[in-house]
C-alpha positions in Angstrom: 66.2 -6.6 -1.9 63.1 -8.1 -0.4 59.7 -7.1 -2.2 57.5 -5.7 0.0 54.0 -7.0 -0.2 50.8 -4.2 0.4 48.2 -5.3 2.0 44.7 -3.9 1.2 42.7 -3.7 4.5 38.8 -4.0 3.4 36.6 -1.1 4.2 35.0 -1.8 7.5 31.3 -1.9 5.5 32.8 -4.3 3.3 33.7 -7.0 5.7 31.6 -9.7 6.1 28.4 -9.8 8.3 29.0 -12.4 10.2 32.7 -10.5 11.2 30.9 -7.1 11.8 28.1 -8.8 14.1 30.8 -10.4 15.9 32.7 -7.3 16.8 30.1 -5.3 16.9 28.0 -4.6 19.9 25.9 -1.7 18.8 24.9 -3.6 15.4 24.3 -6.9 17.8 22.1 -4.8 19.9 20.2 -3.3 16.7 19.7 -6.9 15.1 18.3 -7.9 18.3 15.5 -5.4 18.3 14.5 -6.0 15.1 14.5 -9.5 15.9 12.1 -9.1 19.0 9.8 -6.8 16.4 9.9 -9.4 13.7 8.8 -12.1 16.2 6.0 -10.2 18.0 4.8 -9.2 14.7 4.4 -12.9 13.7 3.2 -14.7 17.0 -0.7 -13.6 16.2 -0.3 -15.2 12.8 1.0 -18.4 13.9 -1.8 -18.7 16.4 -5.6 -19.9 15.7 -7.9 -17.6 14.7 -10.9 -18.6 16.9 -12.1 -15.5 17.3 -15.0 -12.9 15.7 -13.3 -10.1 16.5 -10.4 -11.2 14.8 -12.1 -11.9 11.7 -13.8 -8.2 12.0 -10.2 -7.1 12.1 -8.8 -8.3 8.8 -12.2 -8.1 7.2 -12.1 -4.1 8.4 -8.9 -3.6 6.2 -9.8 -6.0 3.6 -10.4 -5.1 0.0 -13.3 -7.2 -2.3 -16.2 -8.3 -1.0 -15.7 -12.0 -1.8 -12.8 -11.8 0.5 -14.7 -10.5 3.0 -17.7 -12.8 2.6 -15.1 -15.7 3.0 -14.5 -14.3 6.0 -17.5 -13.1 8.0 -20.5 -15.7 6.8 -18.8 -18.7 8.6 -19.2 -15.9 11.8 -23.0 -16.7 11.5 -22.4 -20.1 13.1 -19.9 -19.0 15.7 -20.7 -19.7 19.1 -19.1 -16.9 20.5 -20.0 -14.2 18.2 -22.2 -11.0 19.8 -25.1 -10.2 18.2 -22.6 -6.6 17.8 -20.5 -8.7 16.2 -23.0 -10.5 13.3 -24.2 -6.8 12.9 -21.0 -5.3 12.2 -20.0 -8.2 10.0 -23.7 -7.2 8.1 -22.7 -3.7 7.9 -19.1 -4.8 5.9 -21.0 -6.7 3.8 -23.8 -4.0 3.2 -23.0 -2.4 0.0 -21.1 -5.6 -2.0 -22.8 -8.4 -0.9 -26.8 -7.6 0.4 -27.9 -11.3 0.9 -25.2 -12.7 3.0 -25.5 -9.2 4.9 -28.9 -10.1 5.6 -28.3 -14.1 6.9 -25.7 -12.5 9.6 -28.3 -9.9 10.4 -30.8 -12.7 10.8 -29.0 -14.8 13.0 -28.0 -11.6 15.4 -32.2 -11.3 15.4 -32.0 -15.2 16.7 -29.8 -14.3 19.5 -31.4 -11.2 20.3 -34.9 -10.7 19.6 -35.0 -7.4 22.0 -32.8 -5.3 20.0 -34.0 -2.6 18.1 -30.7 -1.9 16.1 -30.9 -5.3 14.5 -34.9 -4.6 13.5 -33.1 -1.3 12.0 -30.5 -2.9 10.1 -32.8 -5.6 8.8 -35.0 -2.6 7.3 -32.3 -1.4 5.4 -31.2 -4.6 4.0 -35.0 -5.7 3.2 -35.2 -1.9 1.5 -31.6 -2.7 -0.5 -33.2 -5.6 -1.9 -36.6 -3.7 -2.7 -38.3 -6.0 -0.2 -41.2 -3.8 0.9 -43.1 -6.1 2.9 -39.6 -7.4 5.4 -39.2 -3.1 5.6 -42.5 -2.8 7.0 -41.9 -5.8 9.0 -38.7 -5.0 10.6 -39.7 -1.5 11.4 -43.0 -2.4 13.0 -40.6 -4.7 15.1 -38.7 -2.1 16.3 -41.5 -0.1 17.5 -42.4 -2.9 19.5 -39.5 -4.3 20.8 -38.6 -0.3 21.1 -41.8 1.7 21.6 -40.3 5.0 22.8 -37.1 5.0 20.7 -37.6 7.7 17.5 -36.0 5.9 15.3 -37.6 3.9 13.6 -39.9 6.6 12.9 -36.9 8.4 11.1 -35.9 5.4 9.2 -39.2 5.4 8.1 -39.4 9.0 7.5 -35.4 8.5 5.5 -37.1 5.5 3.3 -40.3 7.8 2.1 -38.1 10.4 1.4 -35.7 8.8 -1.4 -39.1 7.9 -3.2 -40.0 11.2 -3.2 -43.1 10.7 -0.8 -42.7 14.0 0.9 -45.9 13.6 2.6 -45.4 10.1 3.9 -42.1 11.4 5.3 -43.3 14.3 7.0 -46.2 11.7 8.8 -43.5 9.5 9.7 -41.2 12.1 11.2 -44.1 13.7 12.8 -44.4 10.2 15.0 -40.3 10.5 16.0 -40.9 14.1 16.7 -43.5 13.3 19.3 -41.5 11.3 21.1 -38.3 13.2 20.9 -39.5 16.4 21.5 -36.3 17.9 23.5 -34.1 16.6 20.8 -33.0 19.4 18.7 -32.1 17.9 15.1 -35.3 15.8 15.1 -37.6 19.1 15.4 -35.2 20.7 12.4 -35.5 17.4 10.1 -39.2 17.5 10.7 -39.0 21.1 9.9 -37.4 20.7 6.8 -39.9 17.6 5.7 -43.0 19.5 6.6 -41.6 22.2 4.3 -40.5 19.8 1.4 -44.7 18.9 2.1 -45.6 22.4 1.9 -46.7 22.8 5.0 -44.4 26.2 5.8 -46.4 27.2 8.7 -46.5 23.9 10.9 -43.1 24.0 9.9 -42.4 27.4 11.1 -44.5 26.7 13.8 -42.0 23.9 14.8 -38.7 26.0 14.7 -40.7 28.7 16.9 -40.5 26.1 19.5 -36.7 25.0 19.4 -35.8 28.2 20.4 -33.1 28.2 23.1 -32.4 24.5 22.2 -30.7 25.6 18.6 -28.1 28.3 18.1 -29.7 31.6 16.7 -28.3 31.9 13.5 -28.6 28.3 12.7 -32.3 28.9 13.6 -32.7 31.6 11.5 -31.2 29.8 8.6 -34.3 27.2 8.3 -36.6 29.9 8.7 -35.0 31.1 5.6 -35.0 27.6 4.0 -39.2 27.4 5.3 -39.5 31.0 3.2 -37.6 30.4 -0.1 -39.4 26.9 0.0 -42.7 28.3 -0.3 -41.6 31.2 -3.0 -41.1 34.0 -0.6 -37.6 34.5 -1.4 -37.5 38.2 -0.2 -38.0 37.1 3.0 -35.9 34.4 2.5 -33.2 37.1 2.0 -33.5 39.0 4.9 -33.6 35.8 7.4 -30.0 34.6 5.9 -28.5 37.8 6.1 -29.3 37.9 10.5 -28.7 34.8 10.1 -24.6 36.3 8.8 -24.6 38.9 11.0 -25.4 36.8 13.8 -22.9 34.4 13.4 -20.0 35.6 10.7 -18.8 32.6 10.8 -21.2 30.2 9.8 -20.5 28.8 6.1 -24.0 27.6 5.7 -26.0 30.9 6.2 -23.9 32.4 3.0 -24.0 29.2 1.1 -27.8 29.6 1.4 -27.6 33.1 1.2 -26.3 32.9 -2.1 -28.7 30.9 -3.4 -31.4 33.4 -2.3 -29.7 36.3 -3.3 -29.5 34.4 -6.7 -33.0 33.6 -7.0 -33.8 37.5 -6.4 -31.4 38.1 -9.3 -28.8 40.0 -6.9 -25.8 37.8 -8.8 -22.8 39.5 -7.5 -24.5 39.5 -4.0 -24.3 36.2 -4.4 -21.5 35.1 -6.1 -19.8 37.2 -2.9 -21.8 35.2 -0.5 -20.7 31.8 -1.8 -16.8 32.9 -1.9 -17.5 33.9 1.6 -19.2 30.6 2.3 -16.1 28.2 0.4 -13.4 30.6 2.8 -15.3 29.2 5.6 -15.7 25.9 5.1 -12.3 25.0 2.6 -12.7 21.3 3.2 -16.1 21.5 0.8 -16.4 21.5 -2.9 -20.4 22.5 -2.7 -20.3 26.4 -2.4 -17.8 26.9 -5.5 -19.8 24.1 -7.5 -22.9 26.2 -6.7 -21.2 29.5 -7.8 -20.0 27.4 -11.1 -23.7 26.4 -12.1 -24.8 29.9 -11.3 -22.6 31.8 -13.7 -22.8 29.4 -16.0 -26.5 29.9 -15.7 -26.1 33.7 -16.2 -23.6 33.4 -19.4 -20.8 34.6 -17.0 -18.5 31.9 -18.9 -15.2 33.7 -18.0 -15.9 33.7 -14.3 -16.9 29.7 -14.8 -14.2 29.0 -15.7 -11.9 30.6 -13.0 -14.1 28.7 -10.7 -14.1 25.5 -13.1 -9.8 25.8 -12.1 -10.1 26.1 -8.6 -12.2 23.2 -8.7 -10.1 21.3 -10.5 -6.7 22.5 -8.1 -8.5 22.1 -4.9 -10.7 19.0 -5.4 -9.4 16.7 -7.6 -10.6 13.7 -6.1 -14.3 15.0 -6.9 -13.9 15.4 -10.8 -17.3 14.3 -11.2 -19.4 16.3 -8.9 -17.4 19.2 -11.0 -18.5 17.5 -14.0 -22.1 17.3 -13.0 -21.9 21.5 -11.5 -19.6 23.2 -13.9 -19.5 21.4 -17.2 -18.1 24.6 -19.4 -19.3 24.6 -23.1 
C-alpha cells in the first residue's frame, strides 16, 4: 500500500518576503509608498546646506548650546544671511552662550545700521554681560536711528526696574508714554511704575485718561492696585469688587481681590476670591500658591495642606514655585 506523504502548506505570513511581494499587489503598492516617503525624507539631507535658514531650522530643534554655536557663528560670515537671520541666530544663542550672541548681533548692526531691533537686542546682550556703558550706547542708538519708536524708552524703563530703580523706571517710561500716548498697555505699565515710585496720583491721573481705550473692569483693577500700593487698602477693596461685578469673569480682579481682602484681614473673603480666581484661570498655579502662603500665614495648616495636594495633582511640573509658596512645616 503506497504511503501517502502530507504536505504542510506554510502560513501565508510565513512565506518568504520576496514570494509575498511577488504575488502580492496590495503589499507592492504599500512598499512603494513607503519607499517614495523614505526617499523624500532623505533628499534634503543629501543636499548642501548653503543656506541660513537651514541652519536656523536644525538649530531651532537643537538641544546644547555648543551644538548650536557650531552651527549659527559660521552664519556671521555668510553672504546671504538677513540681518533677521544673524538676529534670530543671537536670540538662540541668548541664554547659553552671551558672547557669540553678541558677535552675530554685531555683524546684523554692520549690515544694517538703521534698525532699531538690532540696537534693542545689543542692549540686552551688553546688560547680560553687565556692560553698562554698550547698554546706554545701544539704546541711545535706537533713539536715534528710531526717534519716535517707544521702545527703547521701555527697555530702558524694564532695565531700571530689575535693579530696583523704581524712579529711574518711571522717568524712562514716562519718555515712551509721551510718545505712545494712544497705546493702551504703555499708559497701564506707566501706571503701575509711577505707583511702584509712589506717585499714586500721576498714576491715577494716568488711568483717568485711558478710559474708553481699556475695558472697565480691567481699569478698575489698577485703580485698585494704585490704592492698596499706597496703604489704602479699603479702597483698594471696594475698586476690585466693581471691578468682579463688572466682569465675573475676569480671574485677575479676584486674584487681586484676595489679596486685598487679606490684607484687611477678611480671610475667608479671600480664600473664596482666590478659589474663584484659580476656577477661572485653571491653566495657572499663582492664585492657589497665593491661597497656600496665606493660610499658612494665618496657622490654617489643615487648609495648606489641601491646597499643598492640589498643587502637587494639578502642577507637577512647577514643584518649586510650590516649594517657594507652600512649604508646610
Amino acid at each position: 500500500m503506497a504511503r501517502t506523504e502530507s504536505v504542510e502548506h506554510p502560513h501565508p505570513k510565513e512565506r518568504p518576503f520576496l514570494e509575498r511581494l511577488r504575488t502580492d499587489s496590495r503589499l507592492r503598492q504599500m512598499v512603494g509608498v513607503c519607499g517614495v516617503a523614505l526617499l523624500i525624507h532623505l533628499i534634503p539631507l543629501a543636499l548642501p546646506r548653503n543656506m541660513p535658514e537651514q541652519e536656523l531650522s536644525i538649530a531651532r530643534v537643537t538641544r546644547g548650546v555648543e551644538s548650536r554655536v557650531k552651527l549659527l557663528l559660521p552664519l556671521k560670515d555668510h553672504p546671504k544671511a538677513t540681518p533677521a537671520e544673524l538676529r534670530e541666530a543671537a536670540e538662540l544663542l541668548f541664554d547659553g552662550a552671551p558672547v557669540e550672541a553678541r558677535e552675530l548681533a554685531l555683524e546684523a548692526e554692520r549690515r544694517e545700521p538703521s534698525s532699531v531691533e538690532t540696537q534693542l537686542l545689543l542692549a540686552r546682550l551688553c546688560d547680560q554681560q553687565r556692560m553698562e556703558r554698550c547698554v546706554r550706547g545701544a539704546l541711545e542708538k535706537a533713539n536715534q536711528v528710531a526717534p519716535g519708536d517707544p521702545r527703547p524708552d521701555v527697555l530702558r524703563a524694564e532695565l531700571q526696574e530689575k535693579v530696583g530703580d523704581a524712579a529711574g523706571a518711571a522717568e524712562a517710561m514716562s519718555k515712551a508714554y509721551e510718545k505712545a500716548r494712544e497705546d493702551p498697555l504703555t499708559g497701564l505699565r506707566y501706571a503701575r511704575l509711577l505707583s511702584t515710585a509712589r506717585h499714586p496720583e500721576e498714576a491715577l491721573s494716568v488711568l483717568t485718561a485711558l478710559q474708553g481705550k481699556v475695558p472697565p473692569a480691567r481699569l478698575l483693577v489698577e485703580q485698585g492696585l494704585v490704592k492698596g500700593a499706597n496703604g489704602q487698602d479699603s479702597e483698594a477693596v471696594a475698586l476690585l469688587k466693581r471691578a468682579t461685578e463688572e466682569d465675573p469673569r475676569l480671574s485677575l480682579a479676584y486674584f487681586e481681590l484676595g489679596k486685598a481682602l487679606y490684607r484687611v484681614g477678611e480671610l475667608d473673603g479671600a480664600q473664596e476670591a482666590l478659589r474663584q480666581a484659580d476656577r477661572l484661570d485653571l491653566g495657572s498655579p499663582k492664585s492657589l500658591a497665593a491661597l497656600c502662603a496665606m493660610q499658612l500665614q494665618a496657622r490654617r495648616l489643615d487648609d495648606a495642606r489641601l491646597t499643598r495636594m492640589d498643587l502637587e495633582r494639578r502642577f507637577s511640573d512647577r514643584m518649586e514655585l510650590i516649594r517657594q509658596s507652600c512649604s508646610l512645616p
